[in-house]
C-alpha positions in Angstrom: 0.0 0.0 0.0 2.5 2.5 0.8 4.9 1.4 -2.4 1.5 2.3 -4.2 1.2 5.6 -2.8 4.9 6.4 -3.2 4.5 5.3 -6.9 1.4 7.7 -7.6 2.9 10.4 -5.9 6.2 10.2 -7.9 4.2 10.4 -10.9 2.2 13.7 -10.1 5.6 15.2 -9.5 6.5 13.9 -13.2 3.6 15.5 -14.7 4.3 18.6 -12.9 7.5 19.1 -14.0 6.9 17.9 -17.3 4.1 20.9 -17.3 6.3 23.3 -16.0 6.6 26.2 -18.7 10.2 26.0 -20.3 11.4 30.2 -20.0 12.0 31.4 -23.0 15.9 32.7 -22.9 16.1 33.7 -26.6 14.8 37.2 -26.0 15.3 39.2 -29.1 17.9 41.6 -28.5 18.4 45.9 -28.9 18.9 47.6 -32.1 22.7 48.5 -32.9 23.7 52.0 -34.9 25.4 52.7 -38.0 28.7 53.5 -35.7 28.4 50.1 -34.8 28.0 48.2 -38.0 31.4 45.7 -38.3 30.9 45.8 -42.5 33.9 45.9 -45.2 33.8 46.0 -49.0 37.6 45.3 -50.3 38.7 45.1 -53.7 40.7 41.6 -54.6 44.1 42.7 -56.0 45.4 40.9 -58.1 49.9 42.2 -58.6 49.2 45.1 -56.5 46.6 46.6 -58.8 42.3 46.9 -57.3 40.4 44.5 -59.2 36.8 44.5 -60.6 36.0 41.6 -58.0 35.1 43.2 -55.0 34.4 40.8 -51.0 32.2 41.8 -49.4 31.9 41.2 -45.5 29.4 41.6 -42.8 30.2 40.8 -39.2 27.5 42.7 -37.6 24.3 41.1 -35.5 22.3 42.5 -38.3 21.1 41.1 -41.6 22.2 42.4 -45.0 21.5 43.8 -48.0 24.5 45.1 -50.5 23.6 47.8 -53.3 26.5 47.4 -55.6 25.4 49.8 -58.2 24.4 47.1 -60.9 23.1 44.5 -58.5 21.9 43.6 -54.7 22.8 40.4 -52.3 22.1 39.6 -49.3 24.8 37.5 -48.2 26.9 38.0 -45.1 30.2 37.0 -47.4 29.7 37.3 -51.2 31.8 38.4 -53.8 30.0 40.6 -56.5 31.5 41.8 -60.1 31.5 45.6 -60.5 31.3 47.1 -64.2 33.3 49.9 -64.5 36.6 51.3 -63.5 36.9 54.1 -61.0 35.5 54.8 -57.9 31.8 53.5 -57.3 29.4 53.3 -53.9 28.5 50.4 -52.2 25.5 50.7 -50.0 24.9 48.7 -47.1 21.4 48.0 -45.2 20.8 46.1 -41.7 18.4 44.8 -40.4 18.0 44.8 -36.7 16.4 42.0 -34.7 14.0 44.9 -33.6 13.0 45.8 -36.8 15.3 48.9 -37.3 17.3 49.5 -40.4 20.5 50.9 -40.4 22.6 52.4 -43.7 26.1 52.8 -44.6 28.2 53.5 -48.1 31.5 52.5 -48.1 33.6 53.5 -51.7 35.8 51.4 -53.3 38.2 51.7 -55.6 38.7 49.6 -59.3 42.1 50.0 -61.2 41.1 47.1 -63.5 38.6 45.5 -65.0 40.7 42.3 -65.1 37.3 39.9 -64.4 35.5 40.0 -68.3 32.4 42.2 -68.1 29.6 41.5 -70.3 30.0 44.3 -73.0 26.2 45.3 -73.0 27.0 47.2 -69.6 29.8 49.3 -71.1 27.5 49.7 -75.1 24.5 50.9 -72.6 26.3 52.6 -69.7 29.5 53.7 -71.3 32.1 54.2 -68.5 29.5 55.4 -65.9 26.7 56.9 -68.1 25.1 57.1 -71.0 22.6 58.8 -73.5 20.7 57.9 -76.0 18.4 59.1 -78.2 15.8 58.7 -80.8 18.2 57.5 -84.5 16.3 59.9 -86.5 18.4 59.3 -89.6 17.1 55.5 -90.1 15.4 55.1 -93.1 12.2 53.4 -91.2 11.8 55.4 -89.1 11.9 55.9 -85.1 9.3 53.9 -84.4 6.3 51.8 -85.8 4.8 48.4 -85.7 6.0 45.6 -88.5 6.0 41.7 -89.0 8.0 39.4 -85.5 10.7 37.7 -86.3 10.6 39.2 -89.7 11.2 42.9 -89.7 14.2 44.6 -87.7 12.9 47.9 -87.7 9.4 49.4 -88.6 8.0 47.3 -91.8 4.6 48.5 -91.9 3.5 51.8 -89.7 6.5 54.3 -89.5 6.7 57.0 -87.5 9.5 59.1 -87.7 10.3 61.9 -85.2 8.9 64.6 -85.9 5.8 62.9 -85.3 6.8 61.4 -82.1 4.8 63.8 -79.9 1.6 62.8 -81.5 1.7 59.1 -79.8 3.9 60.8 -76.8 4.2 64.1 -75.7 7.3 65.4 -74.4 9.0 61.8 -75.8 9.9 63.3 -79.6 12.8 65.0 -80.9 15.1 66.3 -77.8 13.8 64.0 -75.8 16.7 61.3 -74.4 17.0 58.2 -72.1 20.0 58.0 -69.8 21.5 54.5 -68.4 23.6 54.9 -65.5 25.7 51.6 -63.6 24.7 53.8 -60.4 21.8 51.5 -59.1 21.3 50.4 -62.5 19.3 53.4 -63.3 17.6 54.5 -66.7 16.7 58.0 -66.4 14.0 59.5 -68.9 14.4 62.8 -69.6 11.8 65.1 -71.4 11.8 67.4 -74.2 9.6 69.6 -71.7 12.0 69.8 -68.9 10.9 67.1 -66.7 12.4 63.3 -65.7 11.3 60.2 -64.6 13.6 57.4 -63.7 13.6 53.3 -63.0 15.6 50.7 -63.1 16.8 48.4 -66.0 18.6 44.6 -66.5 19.4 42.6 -69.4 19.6 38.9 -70.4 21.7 38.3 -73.2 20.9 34.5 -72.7 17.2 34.8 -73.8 17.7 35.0 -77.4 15.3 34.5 -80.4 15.7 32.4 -83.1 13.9 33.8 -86.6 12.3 30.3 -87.2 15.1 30.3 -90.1 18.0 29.1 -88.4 19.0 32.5 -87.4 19.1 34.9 -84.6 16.7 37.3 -84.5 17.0 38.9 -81.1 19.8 38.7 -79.0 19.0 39.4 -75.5 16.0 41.1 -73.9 16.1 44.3 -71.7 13.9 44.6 -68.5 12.6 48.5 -67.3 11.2 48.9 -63.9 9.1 52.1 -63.0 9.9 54.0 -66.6 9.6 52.8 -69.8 12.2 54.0 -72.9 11.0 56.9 -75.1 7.4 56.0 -76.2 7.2 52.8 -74.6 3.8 51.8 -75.3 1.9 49.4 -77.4 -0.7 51.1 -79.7 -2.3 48.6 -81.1 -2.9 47.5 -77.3 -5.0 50.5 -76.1 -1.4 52.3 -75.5 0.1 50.1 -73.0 3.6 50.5 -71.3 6.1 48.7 -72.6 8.5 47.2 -69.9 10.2 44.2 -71.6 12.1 44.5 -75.0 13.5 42.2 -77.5 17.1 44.0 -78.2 17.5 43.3 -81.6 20.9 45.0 -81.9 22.9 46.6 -79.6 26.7 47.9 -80.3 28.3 51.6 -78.9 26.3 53.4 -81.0 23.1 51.9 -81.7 20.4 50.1 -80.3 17.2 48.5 -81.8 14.8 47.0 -79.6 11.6 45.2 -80.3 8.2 44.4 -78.0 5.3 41.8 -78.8 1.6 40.3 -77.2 2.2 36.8 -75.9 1.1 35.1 -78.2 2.0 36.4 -81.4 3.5 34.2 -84.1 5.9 34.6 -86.7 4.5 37.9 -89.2 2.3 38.8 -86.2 2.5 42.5 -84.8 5.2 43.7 -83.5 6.6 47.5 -82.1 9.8 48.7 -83.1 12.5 51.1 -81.5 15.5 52.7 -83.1 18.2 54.6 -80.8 21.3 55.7 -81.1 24.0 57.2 -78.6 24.1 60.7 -78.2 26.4 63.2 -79.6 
């Protein structure tokens, strides 16, 4: 009898430490400042001279988020490709266990591009920046619909620039676009005075083929937040345009193309024709 009452005793004091709420010692901790951010952004040399590889490192309680100019990670250690020589801004973005956000820039220096660049950065950007604007000399035109994966250029409506401002006003002759490796920026600038400005990107892997064993397109450019100069589809109740087919792209000229999903080979297509500025 007493063994029994032992044994049922034992067990409530199992069950009540078994219940027993487990403290919670994982307490989120405080915010730290900017002054305290342990962050470093070093060029890898390569005989003495700063290379276009830069390591970055982030040894604070926080988590990160790099702004290299042409691109963003959010690794603690990463190693990121910069696009241009000279000195460019790196900026750097915690985030606190507390929900606070800290900033930082830190400037770094590139002697070389000894890493190969893709050459699209340096035909759109040139060494920093660059402007284009409408190619009023080609013989199509500056802008107009025409047959996919058959035309280059405007085939069938042409529009040349004097009579830009009809389909967009303040986007005609004067008007430019400027792309900048600073945040990967494209910058639209009016004939009226005023800007707008997004983003861009490019993938040179997503090419076209002409259904003829040829290339037709050899990359496609991405806008975010601003289209290029007339970026809309008519035909489309005047749509913004933000993906392109780049048709050709070199220093001084750039052709880019846009079509519905959907369309097939003679189907509509719009037609842009740049060239760098003077």
């Amino acid at each position: 009898m007493k063994k029994s009452i032992i044994y049922s005793l034992l067990l409530a004091a199992l069950a009540f430490v078994a219940c027993d709420p487990i403290e919670d010692r994982d307490a989120i901790g405080g915010a730290i400042t900017a002054a305290d951010l342990d962050i470093s952004a070093s060029p890898l040399v390569i005989n003495g001279v700063n290379t276009n590889k830069v390591i970055l490192k982030n040894y604070s309680p926080v988590l990160p988020s790099w702004n290299y100019g042409v691109g963003v990670t959010t690794k603690n250690v990463d190693t990121v490709l910069m696009v241009v020589e000279g000195t460019s801004t790196i900026s750097f973005t915690g985030l606190n266990p507390n929900g606070v956000k800290i900033t930082k820039e830190i400037d770094v220096d590139v002697e070389d591009l000894y890493f190969p660049v893709p050459p699209q950065w340096g035909y759109l950007c040139g060494s920093g920046e660059k402007e284009w604007v409408w190619d009023e000399n080609h013989v199509d035109g500056v802008f107009g619909n025409g047959g996919y994966l058959g035309n280059t250029s405007p085939g069938w409506w042409k529009v040349y620039i004097a009579d830009i401002e009809g389909q967009a006003e303040g986007e005609g002759d004067g008007a430019s676009m400027v792309f900048s490796t600073n945040g990967a920026t494209l910058t639209k600038k009016y004939n009226t005075g005023g800007t707008a400005q997004g983003t861009f990107s490019f993938d040179m892997s997503q090419t076209t083929d002409d259904g003829n064993g040829g290339i037709w397109a050899e990359g496609m450019l991405y806008t975010k937040g601003v289209t290029v100069l007339c970026g809309k589809s008519i035909n489309e109740g005047g749509i913004d345009v933000y993906n392109y087919d780049i048709l050709s792209l070199d220093d001084n000229n750039m052709a880019l193309s846009y079509h519905a999903e959907g369309t097939g080979a003679w189907g509509e297509a719009w037609f842009w024709m740049f060239r760098a500025a003077d």
